[in-house]
C-alpha positions as CSV (number, residue, x, y, z in Angstrom):
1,X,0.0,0.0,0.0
2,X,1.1,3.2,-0.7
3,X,1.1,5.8,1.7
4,X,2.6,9.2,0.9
5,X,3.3,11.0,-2.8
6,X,6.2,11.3,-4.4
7,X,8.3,14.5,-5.3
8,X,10.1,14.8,-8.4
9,X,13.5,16.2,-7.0
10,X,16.0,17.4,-9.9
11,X,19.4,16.9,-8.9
12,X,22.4,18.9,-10.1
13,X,24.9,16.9,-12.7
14,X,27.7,18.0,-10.1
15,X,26.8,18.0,-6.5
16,X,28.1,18.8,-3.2
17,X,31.0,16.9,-1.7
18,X,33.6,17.9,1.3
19,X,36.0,20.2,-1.1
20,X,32.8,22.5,-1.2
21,X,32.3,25.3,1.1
22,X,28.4,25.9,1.6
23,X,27.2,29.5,1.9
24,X,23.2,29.3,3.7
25,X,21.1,32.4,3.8
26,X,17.2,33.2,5.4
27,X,14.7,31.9,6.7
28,X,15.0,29.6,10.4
29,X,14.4,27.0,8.5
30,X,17.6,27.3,7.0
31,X,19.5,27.0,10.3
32,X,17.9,23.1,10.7
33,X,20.0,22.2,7.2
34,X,23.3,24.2,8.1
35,X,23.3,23.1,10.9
36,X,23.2,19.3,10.1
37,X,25.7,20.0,7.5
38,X,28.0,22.0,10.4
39,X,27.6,18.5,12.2
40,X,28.6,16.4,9.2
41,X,31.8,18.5,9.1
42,X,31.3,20.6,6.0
43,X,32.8,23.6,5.2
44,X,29.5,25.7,6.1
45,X,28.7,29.8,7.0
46,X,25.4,30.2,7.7
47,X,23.0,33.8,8.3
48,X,25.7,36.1,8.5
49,X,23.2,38.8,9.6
50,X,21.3,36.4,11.3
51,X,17.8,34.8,10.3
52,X,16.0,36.8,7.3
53,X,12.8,35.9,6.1
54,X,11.7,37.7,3.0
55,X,12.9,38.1,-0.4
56,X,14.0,41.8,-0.3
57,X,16.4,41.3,2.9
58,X,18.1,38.2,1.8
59,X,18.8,40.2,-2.0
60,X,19.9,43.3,0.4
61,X,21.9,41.8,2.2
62,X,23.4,39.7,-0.3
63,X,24.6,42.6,-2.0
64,X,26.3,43.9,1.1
65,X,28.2,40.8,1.2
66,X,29.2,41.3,-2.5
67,X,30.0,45.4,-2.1
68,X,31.8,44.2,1.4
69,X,29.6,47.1,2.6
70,X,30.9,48.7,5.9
71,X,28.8,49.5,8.6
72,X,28.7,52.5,10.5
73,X,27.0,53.9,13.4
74,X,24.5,56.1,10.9
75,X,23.0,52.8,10.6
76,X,22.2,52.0,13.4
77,X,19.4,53.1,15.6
78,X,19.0,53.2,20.0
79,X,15.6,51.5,21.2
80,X,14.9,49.6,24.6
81,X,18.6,50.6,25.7
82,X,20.3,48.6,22.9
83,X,22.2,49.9,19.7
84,X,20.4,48.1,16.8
85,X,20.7,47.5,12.9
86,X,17.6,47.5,10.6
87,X,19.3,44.6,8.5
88,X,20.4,42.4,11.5
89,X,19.0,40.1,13.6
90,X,18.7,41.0,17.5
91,X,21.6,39.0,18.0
92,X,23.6,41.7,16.2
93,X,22.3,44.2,18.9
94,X,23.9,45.5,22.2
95,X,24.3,48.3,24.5
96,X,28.0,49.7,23.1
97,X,27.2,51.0,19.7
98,X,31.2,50.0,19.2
99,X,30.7,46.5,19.8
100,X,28.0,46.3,17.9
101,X,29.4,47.8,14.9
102,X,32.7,45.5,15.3
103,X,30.5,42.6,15.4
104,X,28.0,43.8,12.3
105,X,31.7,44.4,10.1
106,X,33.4,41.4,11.1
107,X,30.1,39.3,10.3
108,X,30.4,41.2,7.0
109,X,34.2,41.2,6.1
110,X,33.7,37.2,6.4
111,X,30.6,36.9,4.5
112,X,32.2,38.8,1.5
113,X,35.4,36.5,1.8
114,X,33.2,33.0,2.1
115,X,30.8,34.2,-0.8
116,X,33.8,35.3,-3.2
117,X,34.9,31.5,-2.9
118,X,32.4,29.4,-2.3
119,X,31.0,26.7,-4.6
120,X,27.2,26.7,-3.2
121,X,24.6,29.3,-1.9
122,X,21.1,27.9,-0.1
123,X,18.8,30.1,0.1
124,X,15.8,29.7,2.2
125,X,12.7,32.1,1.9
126,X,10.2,32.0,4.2
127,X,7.4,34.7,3.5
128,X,6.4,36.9,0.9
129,X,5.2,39.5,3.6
130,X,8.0,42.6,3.9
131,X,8.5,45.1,6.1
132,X,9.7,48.7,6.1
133,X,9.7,52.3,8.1
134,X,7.0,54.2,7.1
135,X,9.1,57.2,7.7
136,X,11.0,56.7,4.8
137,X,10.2,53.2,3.1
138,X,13.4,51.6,4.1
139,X,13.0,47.7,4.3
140,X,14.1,46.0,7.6
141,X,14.8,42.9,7.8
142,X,14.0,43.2,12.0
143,X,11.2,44.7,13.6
144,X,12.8,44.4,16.8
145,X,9.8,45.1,18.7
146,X,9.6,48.6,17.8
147,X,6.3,50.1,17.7
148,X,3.9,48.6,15.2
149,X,2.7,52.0,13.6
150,X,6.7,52.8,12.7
151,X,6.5,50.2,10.2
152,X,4.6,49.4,6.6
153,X,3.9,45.4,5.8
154,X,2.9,44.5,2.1
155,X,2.2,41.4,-0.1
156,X,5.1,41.3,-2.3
157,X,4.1,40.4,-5.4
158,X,5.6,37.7,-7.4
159,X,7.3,40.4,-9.8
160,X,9.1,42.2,-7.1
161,X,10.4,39.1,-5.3
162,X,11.7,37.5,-8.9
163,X,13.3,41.1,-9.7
164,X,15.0,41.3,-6.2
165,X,16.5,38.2,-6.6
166,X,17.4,38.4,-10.0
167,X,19.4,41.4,-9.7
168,X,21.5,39.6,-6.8
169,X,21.7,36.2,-9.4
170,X,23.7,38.7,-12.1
171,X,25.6,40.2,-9.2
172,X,26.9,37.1,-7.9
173,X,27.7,35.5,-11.6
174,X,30.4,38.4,-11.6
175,X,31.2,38.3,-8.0
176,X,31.7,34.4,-8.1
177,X,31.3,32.7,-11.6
178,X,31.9,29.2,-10.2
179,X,28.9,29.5,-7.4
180,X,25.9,27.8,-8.0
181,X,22.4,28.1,-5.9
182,X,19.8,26.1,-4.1
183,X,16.5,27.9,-3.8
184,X,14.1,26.8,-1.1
185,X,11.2,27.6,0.4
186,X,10.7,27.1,4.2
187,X,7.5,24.7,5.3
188,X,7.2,26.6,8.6
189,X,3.9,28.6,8.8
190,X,3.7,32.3,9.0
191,X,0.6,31.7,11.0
192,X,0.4,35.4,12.6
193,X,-0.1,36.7,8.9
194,X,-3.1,34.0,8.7
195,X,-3.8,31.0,6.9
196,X,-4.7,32.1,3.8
197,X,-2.5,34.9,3.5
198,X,0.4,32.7,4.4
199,X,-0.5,30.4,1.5
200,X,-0.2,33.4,-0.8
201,X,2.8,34.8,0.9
202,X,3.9,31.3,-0.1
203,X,2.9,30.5,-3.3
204,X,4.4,34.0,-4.4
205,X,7.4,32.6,-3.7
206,X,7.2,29.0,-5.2
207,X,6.3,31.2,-8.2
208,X,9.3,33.6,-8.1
209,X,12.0,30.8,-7.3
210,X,10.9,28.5,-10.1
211,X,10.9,31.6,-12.8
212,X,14.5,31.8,-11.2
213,X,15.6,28.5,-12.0
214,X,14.4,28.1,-15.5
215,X,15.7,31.2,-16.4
216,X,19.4,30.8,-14.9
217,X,21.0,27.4,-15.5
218,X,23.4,27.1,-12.4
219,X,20.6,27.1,-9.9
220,X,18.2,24.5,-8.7
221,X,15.1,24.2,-6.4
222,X,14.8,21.5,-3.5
223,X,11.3,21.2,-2.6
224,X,11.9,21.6,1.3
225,X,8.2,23.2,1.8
226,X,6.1,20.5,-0.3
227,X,8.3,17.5,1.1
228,X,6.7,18.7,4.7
229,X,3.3,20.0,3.7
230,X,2.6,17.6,0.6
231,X,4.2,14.1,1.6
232,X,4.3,14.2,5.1
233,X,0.7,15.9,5.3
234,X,0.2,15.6,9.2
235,X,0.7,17.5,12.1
236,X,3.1,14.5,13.8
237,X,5.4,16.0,11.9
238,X,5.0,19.6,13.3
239,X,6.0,20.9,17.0
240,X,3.4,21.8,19.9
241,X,3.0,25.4,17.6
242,X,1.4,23.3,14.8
243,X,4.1,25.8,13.1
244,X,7.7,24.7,12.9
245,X,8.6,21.0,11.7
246,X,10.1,18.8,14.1
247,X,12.9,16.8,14.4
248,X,11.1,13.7,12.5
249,X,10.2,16.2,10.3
250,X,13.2,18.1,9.5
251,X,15.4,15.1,9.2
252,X,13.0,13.4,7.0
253,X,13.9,16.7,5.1
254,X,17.5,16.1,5.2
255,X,17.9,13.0,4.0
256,X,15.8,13.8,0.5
257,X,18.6,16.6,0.4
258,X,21.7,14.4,1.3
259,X,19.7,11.8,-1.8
260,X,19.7,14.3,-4.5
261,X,22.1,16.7,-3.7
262,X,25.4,15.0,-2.2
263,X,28.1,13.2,-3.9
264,X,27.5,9.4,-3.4
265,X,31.4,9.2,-2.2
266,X,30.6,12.0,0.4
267,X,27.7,10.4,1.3
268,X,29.5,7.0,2.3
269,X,32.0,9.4,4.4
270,X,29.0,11.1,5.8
271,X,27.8,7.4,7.4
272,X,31.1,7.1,8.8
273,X,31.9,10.9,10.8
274,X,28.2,10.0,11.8
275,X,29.1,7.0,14.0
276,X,32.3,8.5,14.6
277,X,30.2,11.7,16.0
278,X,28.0,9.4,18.5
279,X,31.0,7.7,19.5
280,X,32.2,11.7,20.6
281,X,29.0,11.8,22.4
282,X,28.8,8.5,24.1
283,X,28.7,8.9,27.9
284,X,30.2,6.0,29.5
285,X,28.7,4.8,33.0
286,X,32.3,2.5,33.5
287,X,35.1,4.3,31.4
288,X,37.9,2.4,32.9
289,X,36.8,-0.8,31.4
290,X,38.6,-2.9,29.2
291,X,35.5,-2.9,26.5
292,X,35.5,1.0,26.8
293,X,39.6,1.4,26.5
294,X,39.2,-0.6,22.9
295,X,36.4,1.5,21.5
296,X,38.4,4.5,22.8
297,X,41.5,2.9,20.8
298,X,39.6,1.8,17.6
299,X,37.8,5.4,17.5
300,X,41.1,7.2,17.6
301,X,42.2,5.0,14.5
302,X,39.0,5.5,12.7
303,X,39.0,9.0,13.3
304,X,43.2,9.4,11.9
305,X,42.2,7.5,9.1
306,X,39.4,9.7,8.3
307,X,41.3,12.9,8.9
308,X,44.0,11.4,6.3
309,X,41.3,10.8,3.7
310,X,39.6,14.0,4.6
311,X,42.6,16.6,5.3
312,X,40.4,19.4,4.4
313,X,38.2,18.8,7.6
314,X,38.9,19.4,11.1
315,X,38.6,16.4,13.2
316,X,41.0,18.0,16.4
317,X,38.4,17.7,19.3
318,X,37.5,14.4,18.1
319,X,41.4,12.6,18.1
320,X,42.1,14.7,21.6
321,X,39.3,13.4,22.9
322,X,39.8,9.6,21.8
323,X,43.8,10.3,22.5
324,X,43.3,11.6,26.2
325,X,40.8,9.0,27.1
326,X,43.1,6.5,25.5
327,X,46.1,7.4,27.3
């Protein structure tokens, strides 16, 4: 019996292995897949201005990362005692506008180095709805719990967001030739804009990305948001918020993206730094014992073998901690 549809996912001729550095930009969502992909040891920066969900601050900022814009404190703005940035995350935020700025330039002096060189950009949208300050129709990426009536919320429509993100698309073809891009769009619900409107803020979206990706031939579309709402159809797969995917969810997610988007010879080292990164977890109740002294010994092998194989990866916390134990 069959019980869930089946997405046609189009995989790239070339795809990802461990040489690759991985640039990942927007939505939360995009933090569960960089985050696995951190785990798996690849070469990964993720949200350099923290998490963005519409189309117009990812382009924005993208740019920034291309111009290697510097911040200064002009752009910046005081509220509820902290120094804040319109295009950060409250992350980004503090109470020394200094510290802030150093933070914000460094964030940005990286991002511009990591985008010149490397060899894939995910980007995750997650709602069509953008903001800006109805003083002067800036966008912001952040309302930062300012008061409601400073800001200006709009549908984008499908032409905007396709515009925005094709302007960034020639940018980066100049900037970094080589790159190519994963679009996706980011199953959680914007529920606070509604049900309805979040479908449209979504299928806006869909529309804009897959314009995108028959237009331009170095970029692709993983169907993160239908794989959630289309095959796995049930709120099992959803936290207590009925709004963000969870684990099962999100890993289920994964995996489709490790199956049509990873180098099969990656893929068999992926299997292997994921035993070797339980065996970094493992707690033992008895670590004296004999049985626990051999793992500790065969890990530390497995791991230097590895490391050989792999000498672009960083396995150093992983053969200290086999080593010490082992001594």
């Amino acid at each position: 019996m069959k019980l869930m549809l089946d997405v046609e996912i189009k995989s790239p001729e070339k795809k990802i292995t461990y040489s690759d550095s991985i640039f990942l930009i927007g939505s939360c969502f995009t933090e569960h897949i960089g985050r696995r992909l951190e785990e798996l040891k690849f070469p990964v920066i993720q949200n350099p201005n923290g998490i963005l969900f519409d189309p117009i601050s990812v382009a924005k900022s993208l740019n920034s990362y291309i111009d290697n814009k510097k911040y200064k404190q002009a752009d910046l703005f005081y509220l509820n005692e902290l120094w804040q940035s319109w295009n950060h995350h409250s992350v980004f935020s503090g109470m020394d506008a200094a510290s802030v700025l150093l933070n914000i330039n460094l964030s940005q002096r990286k991002a511009h180095e990591q985008l010149k060189t490397a060899s894939w950009l995910i980007i995750t949208l997650g709602s069509s709805f953008s903001y800006q300050l109805s003083e002067d129709n800036q966008p912001v990426a952040n309302c930062h719990r300012a008061p409601g009536q400073w800001f200006k919320k709009q549908l984008l429509r499908t032409e905007e967001t396709f515009q925005a993100l094709e302007e960034t698309i020639q940018k980066l073809q100049g900037f970094n030739p080589e790159l190519q891009i994963i679009f996706t769009i980011s199953p959680v619900r914007h529920i606070r804009d509604g049900v309805v409107e979040n479908n449209r803020s979504k299928a806006r979206l869909i529309e804009a990305v897959h314009q995108l990706v028959e237009k331009y031939k170095h970029t692709y579309y993983f169907p993160a948001y239908e794989l959630v709402i289309d095959v796995l159809r049930d709120y099992r797969f959803y936290d207590i918020d009925l709004v963000h995917p969870n684990y099962a969810a999100t890993e289920f997610v994964f995996e489709k993206f490790e199956e049509n988007f990873i180098d099969a010879t990656t893929k068999a080292y992926m299997e292997e730094i994921k035993k070797i990164a339980n065996g970094y977890k493992h707690k033992p109740f008895q670590p004296e014992t004999q049985s626990h002294q051999s793992f500790l010994k065969n890990s530390f092998e497995k791991v230097k073998m590895l490391q050989e194989k792999l000498p672009e990866l960083d396995f150093s916390k992983e053969l200290t901690y086999f080593s010490k134990r082992n001594a």
